[in-house]
C-alpha positions as CSV (number, residue, x, y, z in Angstrom):
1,X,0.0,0.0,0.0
2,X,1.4,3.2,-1.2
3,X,1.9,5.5,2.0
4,X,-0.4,8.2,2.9
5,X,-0.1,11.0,5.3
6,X,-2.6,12.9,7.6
7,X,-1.6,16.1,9.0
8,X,-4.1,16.9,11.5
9,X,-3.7,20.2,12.7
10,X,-4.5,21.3,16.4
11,X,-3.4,24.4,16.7
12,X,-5.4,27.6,17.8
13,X,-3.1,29.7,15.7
14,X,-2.7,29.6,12.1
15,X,0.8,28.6,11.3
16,X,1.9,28.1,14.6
17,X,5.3,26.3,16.2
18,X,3.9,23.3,16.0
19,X,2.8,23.6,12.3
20,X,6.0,24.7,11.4
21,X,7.7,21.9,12.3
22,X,5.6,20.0,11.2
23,X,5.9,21.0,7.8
24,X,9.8,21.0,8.1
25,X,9.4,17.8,8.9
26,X,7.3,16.3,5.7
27,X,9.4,18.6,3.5
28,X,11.5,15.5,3.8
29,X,9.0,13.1,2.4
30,X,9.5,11.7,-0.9
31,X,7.7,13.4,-3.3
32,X,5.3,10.5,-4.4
33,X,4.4,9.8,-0.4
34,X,0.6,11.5,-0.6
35,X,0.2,14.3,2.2
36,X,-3.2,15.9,3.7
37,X,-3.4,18.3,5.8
38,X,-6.7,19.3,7.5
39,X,-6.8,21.9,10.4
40,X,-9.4,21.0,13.0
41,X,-10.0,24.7,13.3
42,X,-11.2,25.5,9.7
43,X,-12.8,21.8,10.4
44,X,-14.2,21.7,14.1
45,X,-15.3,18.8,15.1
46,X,-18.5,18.7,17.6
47,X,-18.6,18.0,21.1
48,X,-18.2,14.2,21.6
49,X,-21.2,12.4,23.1
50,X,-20.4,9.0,24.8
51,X,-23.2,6.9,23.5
52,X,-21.3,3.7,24.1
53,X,-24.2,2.5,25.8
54,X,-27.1,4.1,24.9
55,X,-27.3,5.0,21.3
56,X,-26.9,3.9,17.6
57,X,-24.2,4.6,15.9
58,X,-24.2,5.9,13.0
59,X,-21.5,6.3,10.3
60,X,-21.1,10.1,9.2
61,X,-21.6,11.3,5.6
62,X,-21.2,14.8,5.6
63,X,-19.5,17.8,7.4
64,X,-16.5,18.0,9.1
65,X,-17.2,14.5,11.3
66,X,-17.2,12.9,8.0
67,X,-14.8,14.3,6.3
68,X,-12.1,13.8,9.0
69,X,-12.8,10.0,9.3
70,X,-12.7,9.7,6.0
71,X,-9.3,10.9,5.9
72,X,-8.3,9.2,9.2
73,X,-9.2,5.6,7.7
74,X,-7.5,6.6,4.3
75,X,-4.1,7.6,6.0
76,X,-1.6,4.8,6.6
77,X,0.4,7.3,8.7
78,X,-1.4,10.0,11.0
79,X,0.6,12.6,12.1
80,X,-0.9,14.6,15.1
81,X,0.5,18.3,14.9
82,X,-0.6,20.2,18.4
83,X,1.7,22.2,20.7
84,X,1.7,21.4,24.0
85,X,-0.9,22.9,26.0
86,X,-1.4,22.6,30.0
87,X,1.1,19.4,29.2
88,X,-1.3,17.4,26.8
89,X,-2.7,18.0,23.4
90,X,-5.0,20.7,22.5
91,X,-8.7,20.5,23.3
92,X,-9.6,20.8,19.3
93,X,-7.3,17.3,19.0
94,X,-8.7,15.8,22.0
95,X,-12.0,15.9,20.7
96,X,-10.6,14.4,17.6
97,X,-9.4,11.7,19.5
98,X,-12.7,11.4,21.4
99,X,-14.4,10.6,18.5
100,X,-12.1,7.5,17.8
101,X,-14.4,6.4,20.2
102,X,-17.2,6.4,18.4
103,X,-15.7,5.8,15.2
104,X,-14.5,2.3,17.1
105,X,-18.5,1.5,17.9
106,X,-19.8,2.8,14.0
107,X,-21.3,-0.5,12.5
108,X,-19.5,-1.8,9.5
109,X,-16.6,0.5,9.9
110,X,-13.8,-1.5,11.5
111,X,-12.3,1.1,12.6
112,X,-9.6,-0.6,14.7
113,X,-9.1,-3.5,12.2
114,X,-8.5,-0.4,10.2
115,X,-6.2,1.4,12.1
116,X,-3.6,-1.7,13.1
117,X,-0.6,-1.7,11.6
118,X,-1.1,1.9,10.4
119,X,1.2,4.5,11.9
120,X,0.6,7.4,14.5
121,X,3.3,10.5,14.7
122,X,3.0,13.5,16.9
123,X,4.9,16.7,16.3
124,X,4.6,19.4,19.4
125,X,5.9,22.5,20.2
126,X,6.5,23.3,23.8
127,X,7.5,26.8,25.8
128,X,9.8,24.8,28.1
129,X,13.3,24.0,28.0
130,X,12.5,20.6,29.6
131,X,11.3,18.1,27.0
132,X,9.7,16.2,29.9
133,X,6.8,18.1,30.1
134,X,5.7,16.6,27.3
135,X,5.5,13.6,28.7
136,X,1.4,13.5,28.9
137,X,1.0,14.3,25.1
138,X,3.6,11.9,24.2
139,X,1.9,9.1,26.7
140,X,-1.7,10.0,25.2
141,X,-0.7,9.7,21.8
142,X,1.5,5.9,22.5
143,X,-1.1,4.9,24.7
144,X,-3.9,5.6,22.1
145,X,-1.7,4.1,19.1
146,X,-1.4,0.7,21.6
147,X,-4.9,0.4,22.2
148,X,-5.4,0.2,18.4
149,X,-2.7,-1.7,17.6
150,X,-0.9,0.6,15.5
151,X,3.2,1.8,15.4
152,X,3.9,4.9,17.5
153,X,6.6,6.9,15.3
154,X,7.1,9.0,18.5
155,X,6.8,12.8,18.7
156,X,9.1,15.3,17.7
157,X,9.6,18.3,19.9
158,X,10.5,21.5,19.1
159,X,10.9,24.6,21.5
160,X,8.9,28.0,21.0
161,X,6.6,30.2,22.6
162,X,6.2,32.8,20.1
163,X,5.0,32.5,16.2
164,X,7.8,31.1,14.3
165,X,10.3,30.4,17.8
166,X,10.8,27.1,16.7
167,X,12.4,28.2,13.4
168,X,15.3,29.0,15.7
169,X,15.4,25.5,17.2
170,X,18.6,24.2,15.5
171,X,18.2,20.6,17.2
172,X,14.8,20.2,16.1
173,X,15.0,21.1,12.6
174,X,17.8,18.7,12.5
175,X,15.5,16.0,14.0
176,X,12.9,16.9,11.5
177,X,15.2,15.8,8.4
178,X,15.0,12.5,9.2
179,X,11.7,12.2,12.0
180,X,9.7,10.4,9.0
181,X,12.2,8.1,7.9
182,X,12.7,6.0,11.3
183,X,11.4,3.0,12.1
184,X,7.9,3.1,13.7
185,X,7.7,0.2,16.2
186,X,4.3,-1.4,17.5
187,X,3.3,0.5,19.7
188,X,2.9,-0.8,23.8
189,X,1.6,0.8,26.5
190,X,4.4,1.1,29.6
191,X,3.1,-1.7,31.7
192,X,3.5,-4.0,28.6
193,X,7.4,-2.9,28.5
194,X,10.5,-5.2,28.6
Protein backbone atom coordinates (compact mmCIF):
# COMPACT_ATOMS: atom_id res chain seq x y z
CA UNK A 1 0.00 0.00 0.00
CA UNK A 2 1.36 3.25 -1.16
CA UNK A 3 1.94 5.53 1.97
CA UNK A 4 -0.44 8.19 2.94
CA UNK A 5 -0.11 10.96 5.28
CA UNK A 6 -2.63 12.89 7.57
CA UNK A 7 -1.61 16.09 8.99
CA UNK A 8 -4.08 16.92 11.55
CA UNK A 9 -3.69 20.23 12.70
CA UNK A 10 -4.55 21.31 16.38
CA UNK A 11 -3.40 24.42 16.67
CA UNK A 12 -5.43 27.62 17.82
CA UNK A 13 -3.12 29.72 15.72
CA UNK A 14 -2.68 29.62 12.08
CA UNK A 15 0.83 28.56 11.28
CA UNK A 16 1.93 28.05 14.61
CA UNK A 17 5.27 26.35 16.18
CA UNK A 18 3.94 23.26 15.96
CA UNK A 19 2.84 23.56 12.30
CA UNK A 20 6.03 24.73 11.39
CA UNK A 21 7.72 21.93 12.34
CA UNK A 22 5.61 19.96 11.20
CA UNK A 23 5.86 20.99 7.84
CA UNK A 24 9.80 21.02 8.12
CA UNK A 25 9.37 17.76 8.88
CA UNK A 26 7.30 16.35 5.73
CA UNK A 27 9.39 18.61 3.47
CA UNK A 28 11.54 15.50 3.81
CA UNK A 29 9.03 13.07 2.40
CA UNK A 30 9.48 11.70 -0.90
CA UNK A 31 7.67 13.37 -3.33
CA UNK A 32 5.34 10.52 -4.35
CA UNK A 33 4.37 9.81 -0.42
CA UNK A 34 0.55 11.48 -0.59
CA UNK A 35 0.22 14.26 2.17
CA UNK A 36 -3.19 15.93 3.67
CA UNK A 37 -3.38 18.26 5.78
CA UNK A 38 -6.68 19.32 7.52
CA UNK A 39 -6.79 21.88 10.38
CA UNK A 40 -9.39 21.05 12.97
CA UNK A 41 -9.99 24.68 13.31
CA UNK A 42 -11.25 25.50 9.70
CA UNK A 43 -12.79 21.84 10.38
CA UNK A 44 -14.22 21.70 14.13
CA UNK A 45 -15.35 18.80 15.11
CA UNK A 46 -18.54 18.73 17.60
CA UNK A 47 -18.58 18.05 21.12
CA UNK A 48 -18.18 14.21 21.62
CA UNK A 49 -21.21 12.39 23.09
CA UNK A 50 -20.35 9.01 24.84
CA UNK A 51 -23.18 6.88 23.47
CA UNK A 52 -21.34 3.66 24.11
CA UNK A 53 -24.21 2.54 25.81
CA UNK A 54 -27.07 4.07 24.89
CA UNK A 55 -27.31 5.01 21.29
CA UNK A 56 -26.92 3.93 17.61
CA UNK A 57 -24.20 4.56 15.90
CA UNK A 58 -24.25 5.92 12.96
CA UNK A 59 -21.54 6.26 10.27
CA UNK A 60 -21.12 10.15 9.21
CA UNK A 61 -21.62 11.33 5.57
CA UNK A 62 -21.19 14.83 5.62
CA UNK A 63 -19.54 17.80 7.42
CA UNK A 64 -16.52 17.98 9.11
CA UNK A 65 -17.22 14.50 11.30
CA UNK A 66 -17.23 12.89 7.95
CA UNK A 67 -14.80 14.34 6.27
CA UNK A 68 -12.14 13.78 9.00
CA UNK A 69 -12.83 10.01 9.26
CA UNK A 70 -12.74 9.67 6.03
CA UNK A 71 -9.35 10.89 5.88
CA UNK A 72 -8.33 9.16 9.20
CA UNK A 73 -9.22 5.61 7.72
CA UNK A 74 -7.49 6.62 4.31
CA UNK A 75 -4.05 7.61 5.97
CA UNK A 76 -1.57 4.75 6.55
CA UNK A 77 0.36 7.33 8.73
CA UNK A 78 -1.43 10.05 11.05
CA UNK A 79 0.62 12.62 12.12
CA UNK A 80 -0.92 14.57 15.14
CA UNK A 81 0.46 18.27 14.95
CA UNK A 82 -0.61 20.22 18.44
CA UNK A 83 1.66 22.15 20.71
CA UNK A 84 1.71 21.43 24.02
CA UNK A 85 -0.93 22.95 26.02
CA UNK A 86 -1.40 22.57 30.02
CA UNK A 87 1.05 19.36 29.25
CA UNK A 88 -1.28 17.43 26.78
CA UNK A 89 -2.68 18.02 23.41
CA UNK A 90 -5.00 20.67 22.50
CA UNK A 91 -8.70 20.51 23.31
CA UNK A 92 -9.62 20.76 19.32
CA UNK A 93 -7.27 17.30 18.99
CA UNK A 94 -8.66 15.81 22.00
CA UNK A 95 -11.98 15.94 20.70
CA UNK A 96 -10.64 14.39 17.60
CA UNK A 97 -9.38 11.65 19.52
CA UNK A 98 -12.74 11.35 21.43
CA UNK A 99 -14.43 10.63 18.49
CA UNK A 100 -12.11 7.50 17.78
CA UNK A 101 -14.45 6.43 20.17
CA UNK A 102 -17.18 6.36 18.41
CA UNK A 103 -15.71 5.77 15.24
CA UNK A 104 -14.52 2.27 17.11
CA UNK A 105 -18.51 1.49 17.88
CA UNK A 106 -19.76 2.80 14.04
CA UNK A 107 -21.32 -0.49 12.51
CA UNK A 108 -19.53 -1.78 9.48
CA UNK A 109 -16.57 0.51 9.92
CA UNK A 110 -13.84 -1.50 11.49
CA UNK A 111 -12.31 1.08 12.62
CA UNK A 112 -9.63 -0.55 14.74
CA UNK A 113 -9.06 -3.55 12.24
CA UNK A 114 -8.52 -0.44 10.19
CA UNK A 115 -6.21 1.40 12.05
CA UNK A 116 -3.56 -1.70 13.12
CA UNK A 117 -0.62 -1.67 11.58
CA UNK A 118 -1.14 1.88 10.41
CA UNK A 119 1.24 4.49 11.95
CA UNK A 120 0.57 7.43 14.54
CA UNK A 121 3.26 10.46 14.72
CA UNK A 122 2.97 13.52 16.92
CA UNK A 123 4.94 16.74 16.25
CA UNK A 124 4.62 19.36 19.40
CA UNK A 125 5.93 22.52 20.16
CA UNK A 126 6.52 23.27 23.80
CA UNK A 127 7.50 26.81 25.79
CA UNK A 128 9.81 24.81 28.14
CA UNK A 129 13.30 24.01 27.95
CA UNK A 130 12.53 20.59 29.61
CA UNK A 131 11.27 18.09 27.02
CA UNK A 132 9.68 16.17 29.87
CA UNK A 133 6.77 18.14 30.14
CA UNK A 134 5.71 16.58 27.31
CA UNK A 135 5.51 13.59 28.72
CA UNK A 136 1.37 13.55 28.89
CA UNK A 137 1.04 14.26 25.14
CA UNK A 138 3.59 11.93 24.16
CA UNK A 139 1.90 9.14 26.72
CA UNK A 140 -1.68 10.03 25.20
CA UNK A 141 -0.74 9.67 21.84
CA UNK A 142 1.47 5.87 22.52
CA UNK A 143 -1.13 4.87 24.70
CA UNK A 144 -3.92 5.55 22.12
CA UNK A 145 -1.74 4.14 19.08
CA UNK A 146 -1.38 0.71 21.64
CA UNK A 147 -4.86 0.43 22.24
CA UNK A 148 -5.42 0.17 18.43
CA UNK A 149 -2.70 -1.71 17.63
CA UNK A 150 -0.92 0.65 15.47
CA UNK A 151 3.17 1.83 15.44
CA UNK A 152 3.91 4.90 17.48
CA UNK A 153 6.60 6.94 15.26
CA UNK A 154 7.13 8.97 18.50
CA UNK A 155 6.81 12.77 18.74
CA UNK A 156 9.09 15.25 17.70
CA UNK A 157 9.59 18.34 19.89
CA UNK A 158 10.50 21.48 19.06
CA UNK A 159 10.92 24.60 21.47
CA UNK A 160 8.92 28.03 21.01
CA UNK A 161 6.58 30.20 22.61
CA UNK A 162 6.23 32.80 20.05
CA UNK A 163 4.99 32.48 16.15
CA UNK A 164 7.80 31.05 14.25
CA UNK A 165 10.31 30.42 17.83
CA UNK A 166 10.83 27.12 16.70
CA UNK A 167 12.41 28.19 13.44
CA UNK A 168 15.32 28.99 15.74
CA UNK A 169 15.40 25.49 17.16
CA UNK A 170 18.59 24.17 15.53
CA UNK A 171 18.23 20.62 17.25
CA UNK A 172 14.77 20.16 16.06
CA UNK A 173 15.05 21.15 12.62
CA UNK A 174 17.83 18.73 12.50
CA UNK A 175 15.48 16.03 13.98
CA UNK A 176 12.88 16.94 11.52
CA UNK A 177 15.25 15.84 8.44
CA UNK A 178 15.05 12.49 9.23
CA UNK A 179 11.74 12.24 11.96
CA UNK A 180 9.67 10.37 9.02
CA UNK A 181 12.15 8.14 7.95
CA UNK A 182 12.70 5.96 11.29
CA UNK A 183 11.42 3.02 12.09
CA UNK A 184 7.94 3.09 13.68
CA UNK A 185 7.73 0.20 16.23
CA UNK A 186 4.32 -1.38 17.45
CA UNK A 187 3.34 0.47 19.69
CA UNK A 188 2.95 -0.77 23.75
CA UNK A 189 1.62 0.85 26.53
CA UNK A 190 4.36 1.09 29.57
CA UNK A 191 3.08 -1.74 31.74
CA UNK A 192 3.45 -3.98 28.60
CA UNK A 193 7.43 -2.93 28.52
CA UNK A 194 10.50 -5.23 28.57
Amino acid sequence: MPRRFLFVLGSARPDGNSELLARRAAEQLPPDVEQRWIDLTAHPLPEFEDLRHDGDHVRPTEGDTALLLDATLAATDLVVVSPLYWYTVSAQTKRYLDHWSGWLRTPGLDFKATMEGRTLWGVTALAHEEPEVADPLVGTLNNSAAYLGMRFGGVLLGNGSKPGDVLMDTQALARAKTFFAQDAPLARFPYEAD
